[in-house]
LOKE-365877 format. One record per atom (N, C-alpha, C): residue number from 1; atom name; x, y, z. Coordinates in nm, 3 decimals. Last residue first. Layout:
LOKE-365877
PT;NUM;CA;X;Y;Z;
...
***
This chain:
LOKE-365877
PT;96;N;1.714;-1.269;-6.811;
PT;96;CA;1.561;-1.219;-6.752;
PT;96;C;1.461;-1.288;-6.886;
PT;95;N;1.960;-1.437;-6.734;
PT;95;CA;1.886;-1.424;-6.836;
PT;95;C;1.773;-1.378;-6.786;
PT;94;N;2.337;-1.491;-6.660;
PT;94;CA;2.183;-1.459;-6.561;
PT;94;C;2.139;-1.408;-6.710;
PT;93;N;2.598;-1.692;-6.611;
PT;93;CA;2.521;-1.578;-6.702;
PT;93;C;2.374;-1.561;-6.643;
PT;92;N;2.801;-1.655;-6.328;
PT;92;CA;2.747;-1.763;-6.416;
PT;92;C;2.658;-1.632;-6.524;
PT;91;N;3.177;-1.720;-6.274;
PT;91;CA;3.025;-1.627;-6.298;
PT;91;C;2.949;-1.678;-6.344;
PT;90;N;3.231;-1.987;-6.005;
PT;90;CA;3.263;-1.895;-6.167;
PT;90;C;3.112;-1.799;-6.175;
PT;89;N;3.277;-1.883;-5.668;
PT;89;CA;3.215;-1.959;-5.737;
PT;89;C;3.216;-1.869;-5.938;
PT;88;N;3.405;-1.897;-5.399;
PT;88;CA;3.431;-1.774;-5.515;
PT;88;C;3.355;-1.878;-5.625;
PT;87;N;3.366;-1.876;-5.024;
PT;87;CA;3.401;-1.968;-5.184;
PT;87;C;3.340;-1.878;-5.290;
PT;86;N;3.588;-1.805;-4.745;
PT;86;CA;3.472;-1.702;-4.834;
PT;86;C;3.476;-1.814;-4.988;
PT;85;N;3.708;-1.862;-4.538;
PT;85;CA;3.588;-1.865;-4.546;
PT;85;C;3.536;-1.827;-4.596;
PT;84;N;3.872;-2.231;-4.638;
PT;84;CA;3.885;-2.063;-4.675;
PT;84;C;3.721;-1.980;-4.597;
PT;83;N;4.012;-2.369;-4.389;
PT;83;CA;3.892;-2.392;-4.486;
PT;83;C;3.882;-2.227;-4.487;
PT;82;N;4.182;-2.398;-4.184;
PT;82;CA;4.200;-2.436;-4.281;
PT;82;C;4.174;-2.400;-4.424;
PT;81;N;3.985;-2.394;-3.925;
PT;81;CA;4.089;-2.230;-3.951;
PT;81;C;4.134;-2.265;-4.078;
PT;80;N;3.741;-2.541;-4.009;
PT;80;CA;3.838;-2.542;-3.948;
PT;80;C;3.902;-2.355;-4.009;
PT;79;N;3.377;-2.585;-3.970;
PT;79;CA;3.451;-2.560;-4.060;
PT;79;C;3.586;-2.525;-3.991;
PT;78;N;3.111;-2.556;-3.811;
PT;78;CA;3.179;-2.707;-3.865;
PT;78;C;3.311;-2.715;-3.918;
PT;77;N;2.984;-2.367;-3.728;
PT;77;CA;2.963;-2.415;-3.863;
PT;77;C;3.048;-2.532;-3.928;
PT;76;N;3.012;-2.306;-3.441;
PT;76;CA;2.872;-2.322;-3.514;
PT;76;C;2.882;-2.451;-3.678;
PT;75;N;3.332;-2.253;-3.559;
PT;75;CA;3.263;-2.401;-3.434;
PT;75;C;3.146;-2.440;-3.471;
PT;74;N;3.340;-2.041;-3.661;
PT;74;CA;3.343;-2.182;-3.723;
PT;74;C;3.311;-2.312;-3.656;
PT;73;N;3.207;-1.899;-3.467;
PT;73;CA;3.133;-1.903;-3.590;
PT;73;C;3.175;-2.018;-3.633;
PT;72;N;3.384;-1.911;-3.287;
PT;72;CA;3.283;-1.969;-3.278;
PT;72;C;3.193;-1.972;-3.389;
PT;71;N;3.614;-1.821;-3.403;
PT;71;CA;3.647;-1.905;-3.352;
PT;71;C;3.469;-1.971;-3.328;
PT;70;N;3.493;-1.516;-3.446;
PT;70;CA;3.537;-1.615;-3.544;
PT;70;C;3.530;-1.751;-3.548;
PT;69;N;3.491;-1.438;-3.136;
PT;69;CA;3.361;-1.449;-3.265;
PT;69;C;3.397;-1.544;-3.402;
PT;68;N;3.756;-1.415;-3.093;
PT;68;CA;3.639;-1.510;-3.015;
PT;68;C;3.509;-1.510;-3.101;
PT;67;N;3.853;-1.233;-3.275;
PT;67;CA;3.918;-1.351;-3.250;
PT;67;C;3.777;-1.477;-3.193;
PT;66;N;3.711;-1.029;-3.193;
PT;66;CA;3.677;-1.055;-3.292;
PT;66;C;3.735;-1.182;-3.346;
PT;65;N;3.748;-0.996;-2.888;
PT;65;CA;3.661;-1.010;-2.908;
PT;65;C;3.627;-1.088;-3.096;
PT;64;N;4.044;-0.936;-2.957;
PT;64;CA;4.044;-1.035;-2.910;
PT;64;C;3.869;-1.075;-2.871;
PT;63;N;4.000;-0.667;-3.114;
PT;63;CA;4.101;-0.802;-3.143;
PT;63;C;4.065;-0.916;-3.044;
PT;62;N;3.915;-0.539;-2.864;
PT;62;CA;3.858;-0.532;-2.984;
PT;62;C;3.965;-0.698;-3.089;
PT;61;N;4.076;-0.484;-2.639;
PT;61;CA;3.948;-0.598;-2.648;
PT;61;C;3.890;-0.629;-2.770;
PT;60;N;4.203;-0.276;-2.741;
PT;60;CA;4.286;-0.386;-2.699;
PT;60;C;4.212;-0.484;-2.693;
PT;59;N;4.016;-0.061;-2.824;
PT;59;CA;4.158;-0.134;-2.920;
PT;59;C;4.185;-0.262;-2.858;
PT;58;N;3.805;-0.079;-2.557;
PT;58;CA;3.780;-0.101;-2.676;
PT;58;C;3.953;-0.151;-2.813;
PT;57;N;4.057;0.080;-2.413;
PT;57;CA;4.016;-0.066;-2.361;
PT;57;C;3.941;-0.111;-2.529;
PT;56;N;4.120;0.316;-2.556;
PT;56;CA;4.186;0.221;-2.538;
PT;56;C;4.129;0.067;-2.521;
PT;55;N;3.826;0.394;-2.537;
PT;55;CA;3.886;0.406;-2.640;
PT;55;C;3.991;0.304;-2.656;
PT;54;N;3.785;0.451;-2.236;
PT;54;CA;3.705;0.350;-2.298;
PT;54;C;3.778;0.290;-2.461;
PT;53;N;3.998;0.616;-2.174;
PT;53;CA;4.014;0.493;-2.120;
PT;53;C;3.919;0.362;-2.193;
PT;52;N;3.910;0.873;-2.294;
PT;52;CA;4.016;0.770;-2.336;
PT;52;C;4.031;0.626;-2.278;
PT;51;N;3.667;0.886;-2.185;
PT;51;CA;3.658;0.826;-2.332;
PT;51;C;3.765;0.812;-2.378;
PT;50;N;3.756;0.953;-1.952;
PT;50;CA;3.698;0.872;-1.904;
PT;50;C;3.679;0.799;-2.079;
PT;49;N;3.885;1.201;-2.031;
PT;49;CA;3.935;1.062;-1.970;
PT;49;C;3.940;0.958;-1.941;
PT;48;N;3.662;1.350;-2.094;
PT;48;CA;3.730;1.373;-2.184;
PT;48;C;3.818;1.219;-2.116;
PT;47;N;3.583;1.360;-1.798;
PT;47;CA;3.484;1.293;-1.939;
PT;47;C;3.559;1.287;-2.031;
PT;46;N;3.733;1.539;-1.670;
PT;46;CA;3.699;1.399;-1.644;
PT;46;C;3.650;1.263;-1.741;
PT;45;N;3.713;1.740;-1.843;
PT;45;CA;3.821;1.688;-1.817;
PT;45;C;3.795;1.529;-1.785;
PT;44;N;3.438;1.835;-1.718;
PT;44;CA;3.492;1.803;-1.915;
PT;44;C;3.634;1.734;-1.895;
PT;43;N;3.406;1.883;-1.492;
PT;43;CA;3.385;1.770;-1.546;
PT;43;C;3.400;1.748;-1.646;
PT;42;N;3.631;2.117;-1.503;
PT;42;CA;3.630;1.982;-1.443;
PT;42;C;3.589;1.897;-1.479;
PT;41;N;3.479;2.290;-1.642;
PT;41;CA;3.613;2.261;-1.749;
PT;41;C;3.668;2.120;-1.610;
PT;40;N;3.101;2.249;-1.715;
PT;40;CA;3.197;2.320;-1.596;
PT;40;C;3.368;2.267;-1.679;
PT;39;N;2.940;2.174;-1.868;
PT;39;CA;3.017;2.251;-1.919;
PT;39;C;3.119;2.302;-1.856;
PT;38;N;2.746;2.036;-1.669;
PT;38;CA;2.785;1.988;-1.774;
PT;38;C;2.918;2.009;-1.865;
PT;37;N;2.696;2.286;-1.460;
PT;37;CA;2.753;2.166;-1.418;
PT;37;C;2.835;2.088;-1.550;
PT;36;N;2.536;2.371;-1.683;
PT;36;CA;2.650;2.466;-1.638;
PT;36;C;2.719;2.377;-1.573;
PT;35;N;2.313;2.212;-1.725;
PT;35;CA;2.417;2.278;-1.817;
PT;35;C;2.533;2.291;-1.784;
PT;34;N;2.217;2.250;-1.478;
PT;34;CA;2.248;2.074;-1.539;
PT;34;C;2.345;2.102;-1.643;
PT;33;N;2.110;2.451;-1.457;
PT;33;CA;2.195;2.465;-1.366;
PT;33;C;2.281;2.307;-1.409;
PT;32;N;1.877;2.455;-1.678;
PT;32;CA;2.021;2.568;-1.699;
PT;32;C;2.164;2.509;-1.543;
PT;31;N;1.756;2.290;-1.489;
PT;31;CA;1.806;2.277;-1.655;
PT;31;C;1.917;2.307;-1.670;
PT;30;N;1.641;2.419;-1.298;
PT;30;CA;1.725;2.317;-1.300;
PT;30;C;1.845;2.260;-1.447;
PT;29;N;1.507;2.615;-1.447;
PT;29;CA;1.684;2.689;-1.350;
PT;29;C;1.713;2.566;-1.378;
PT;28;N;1.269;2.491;-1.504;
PT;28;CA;1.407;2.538;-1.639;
PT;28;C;1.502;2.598;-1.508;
PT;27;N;1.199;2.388;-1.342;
PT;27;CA;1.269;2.288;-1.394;
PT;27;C;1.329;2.341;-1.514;
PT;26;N;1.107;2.647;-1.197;
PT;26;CA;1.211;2.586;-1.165;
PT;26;C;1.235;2.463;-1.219;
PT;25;N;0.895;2.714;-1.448;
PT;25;CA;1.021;2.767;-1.397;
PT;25;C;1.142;2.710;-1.335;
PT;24;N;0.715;2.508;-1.394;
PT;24;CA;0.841;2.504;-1.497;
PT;24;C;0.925;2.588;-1.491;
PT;23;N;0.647;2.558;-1.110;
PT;23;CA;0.705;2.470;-1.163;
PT;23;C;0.765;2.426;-1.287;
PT;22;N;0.526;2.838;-1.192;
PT;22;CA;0.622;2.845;-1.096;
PT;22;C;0.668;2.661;-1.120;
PT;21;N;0.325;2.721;-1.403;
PT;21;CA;0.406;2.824;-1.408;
PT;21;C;0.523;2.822;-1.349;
PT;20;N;0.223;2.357;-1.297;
PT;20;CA;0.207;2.511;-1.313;
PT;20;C;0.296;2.620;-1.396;
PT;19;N;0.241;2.126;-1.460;
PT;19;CA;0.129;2.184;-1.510;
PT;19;C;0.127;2.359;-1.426;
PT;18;N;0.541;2.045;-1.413;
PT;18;CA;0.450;2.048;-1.565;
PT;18;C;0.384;2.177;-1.534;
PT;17;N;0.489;2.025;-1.136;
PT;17;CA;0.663;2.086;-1.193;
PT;17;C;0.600;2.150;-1.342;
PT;16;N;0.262;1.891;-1.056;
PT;16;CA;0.302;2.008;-1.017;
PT;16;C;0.415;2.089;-1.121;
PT;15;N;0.380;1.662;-1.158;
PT;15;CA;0.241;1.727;-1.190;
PT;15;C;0.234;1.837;-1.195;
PT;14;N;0.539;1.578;-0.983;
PT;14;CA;0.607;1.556;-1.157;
PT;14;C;0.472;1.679;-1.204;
PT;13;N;0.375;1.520;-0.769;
PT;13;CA;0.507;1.650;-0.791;
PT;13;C;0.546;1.663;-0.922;
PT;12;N;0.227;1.355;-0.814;
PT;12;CA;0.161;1.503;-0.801;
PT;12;C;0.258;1.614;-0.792;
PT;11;N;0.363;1.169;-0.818;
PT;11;CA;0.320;1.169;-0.954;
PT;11;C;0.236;1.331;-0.958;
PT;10;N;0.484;1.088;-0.614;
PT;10;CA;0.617;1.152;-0.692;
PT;10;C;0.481;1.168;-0.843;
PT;9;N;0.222;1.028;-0.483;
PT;9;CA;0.278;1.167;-0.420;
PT;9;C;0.406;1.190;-0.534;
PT;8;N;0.187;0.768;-0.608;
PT;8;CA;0.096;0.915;-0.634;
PT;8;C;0.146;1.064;-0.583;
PT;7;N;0.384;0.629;-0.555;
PT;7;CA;0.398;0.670;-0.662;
PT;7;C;0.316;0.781;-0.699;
PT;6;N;0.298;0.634;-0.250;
PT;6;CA;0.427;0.740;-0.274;
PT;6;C;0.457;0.714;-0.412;
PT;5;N;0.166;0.483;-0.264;
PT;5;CA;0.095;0.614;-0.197;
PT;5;C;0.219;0.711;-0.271;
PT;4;N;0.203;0.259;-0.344;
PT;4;CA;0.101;0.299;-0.403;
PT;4;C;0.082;0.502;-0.377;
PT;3;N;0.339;0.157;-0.126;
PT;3;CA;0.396;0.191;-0.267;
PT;3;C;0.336;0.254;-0.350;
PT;2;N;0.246;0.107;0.073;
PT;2;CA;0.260;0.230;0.048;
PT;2;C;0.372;0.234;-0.052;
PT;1;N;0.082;-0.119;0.000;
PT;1;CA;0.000;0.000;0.000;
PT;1;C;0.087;0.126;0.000;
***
């Protein structure tokens, strides 16, 4: 029951924020204040670091993810590291 109560109470505040004046107001400061946080030259730094680290990790996993996909594709399919995986078949003539 009082789950019930307190989705109606976060549903009369969401309500509130919308449907008056003085509540979109303050979800535009919030806004603008989400910005400015956003743009601050700290957290750009951080972020800027945080997509080198992903960047790297991605190069180095990247090879060895595409290694492991291979390896199972031919597993799926029966076929050895041997066996070409692409067959080139002669042209043939096509007639409409």
């Amino acid at each position: 029951m009082s789950g019930r109560i307190g989705t109606f109470v976060v549903g009369v505040g969401f309500g509130y924020l919308l449907a008056t004046r003085k509540g979109r107001d303050l979800l535009g400061k919030a806004g603008e204040k989400a910005g400015e946080a956003w743009r601050h030259p700290k957290v750009q730094g951080v972020v800027k670091d945080v997509e080198e680290q992903a960047l790297d990790f991605a190069k180095q996993q990247g090879v060895a993810l595409k290694d492991k996909a291979v390896d199972a594709a031919r597993s799926a399919t029966g076929r050895s590291a041997d066996e070409p995986s692409v067959v080139v078949e002669p042209e043939t003539p096509y007639s409409i």
